[in-house]
C-alpha positions in Angstrom: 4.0 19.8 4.8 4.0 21.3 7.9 6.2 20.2 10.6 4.7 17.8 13.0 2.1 16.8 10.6 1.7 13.0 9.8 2.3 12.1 6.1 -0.2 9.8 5.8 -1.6 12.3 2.3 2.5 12.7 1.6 2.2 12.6 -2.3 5.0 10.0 -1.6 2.4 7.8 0.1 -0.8 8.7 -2.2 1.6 6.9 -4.6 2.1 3.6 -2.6 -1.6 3.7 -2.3 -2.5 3.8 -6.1 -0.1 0.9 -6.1 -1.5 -0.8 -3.9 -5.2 -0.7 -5.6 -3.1 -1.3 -9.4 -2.0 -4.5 -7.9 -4.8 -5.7 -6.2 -6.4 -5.0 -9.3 -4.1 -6.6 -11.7 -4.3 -10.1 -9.3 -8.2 -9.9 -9.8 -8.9 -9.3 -6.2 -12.0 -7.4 -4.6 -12.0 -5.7 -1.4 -14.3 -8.9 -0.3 -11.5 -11.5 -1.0 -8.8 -9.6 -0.3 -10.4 -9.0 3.5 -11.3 -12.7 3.8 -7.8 -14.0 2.8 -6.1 -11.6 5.9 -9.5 -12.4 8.0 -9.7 -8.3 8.7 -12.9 -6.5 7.7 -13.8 -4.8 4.4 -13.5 -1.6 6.1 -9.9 -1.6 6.5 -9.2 -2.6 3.7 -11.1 -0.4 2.1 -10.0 2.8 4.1 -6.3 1.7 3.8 -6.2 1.6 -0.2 -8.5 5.5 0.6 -5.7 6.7 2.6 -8.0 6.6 5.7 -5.8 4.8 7.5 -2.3 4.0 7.4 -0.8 0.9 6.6 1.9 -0.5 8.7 4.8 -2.9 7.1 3.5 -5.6 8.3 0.7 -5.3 6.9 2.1 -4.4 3.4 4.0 -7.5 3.4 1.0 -9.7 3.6 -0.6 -7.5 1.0 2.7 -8.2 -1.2 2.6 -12.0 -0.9 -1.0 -11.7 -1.5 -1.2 -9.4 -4.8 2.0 -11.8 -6.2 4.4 -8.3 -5.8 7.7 -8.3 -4.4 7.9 -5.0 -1.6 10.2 -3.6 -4.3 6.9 -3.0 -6.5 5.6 -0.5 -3.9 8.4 1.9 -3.9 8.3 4.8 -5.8 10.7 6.2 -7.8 12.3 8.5 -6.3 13.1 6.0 -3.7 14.2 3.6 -5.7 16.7 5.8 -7.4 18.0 7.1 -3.9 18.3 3.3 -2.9 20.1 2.2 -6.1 22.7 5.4 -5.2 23.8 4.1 -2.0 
């Protein structure tokens, strides 16, 4: 990736955001609910799980607590094996 560039299509973060659709998935949400329960449009969620826009921690926190997933869920591998190193 190109210096400067944002990493918001990283493959590190196109990972975090098929996990985040699996496990909205897997707790039988829609878009619909999902943006009712957070009281934020469709939109955003929508273009946050299409890599449109990025999500802040915050954010992914609620999504966590929502979805039933502890943060831990959302990391990818190779993060968690750099974590488990230290």
């Amino acid at each position: 990736m190109p210096r400067g560039r944002s990493n918001l299509h990283s493959s590190r973060y196109k990972r975090l955001l098929t996990l985040l659709v699996r496990a909205r998935v897997e707790a039988e949400f829609t878009q619909v609910e999902v943006s009712h329960r957070l009281k934020k449009p469709q939109s955003r969620i929508s273009k946050s799980e299409r890599g449109e826009r990025r999500i802040d921690p915050t954010e992914l926190e609620d999504l966590a607590e929502l979805y039933g997933k502890d943060l831990s869920y959302f990391r990818t591998r190779r993060q968690a094996r750099r974590l488990r190193s230290l």
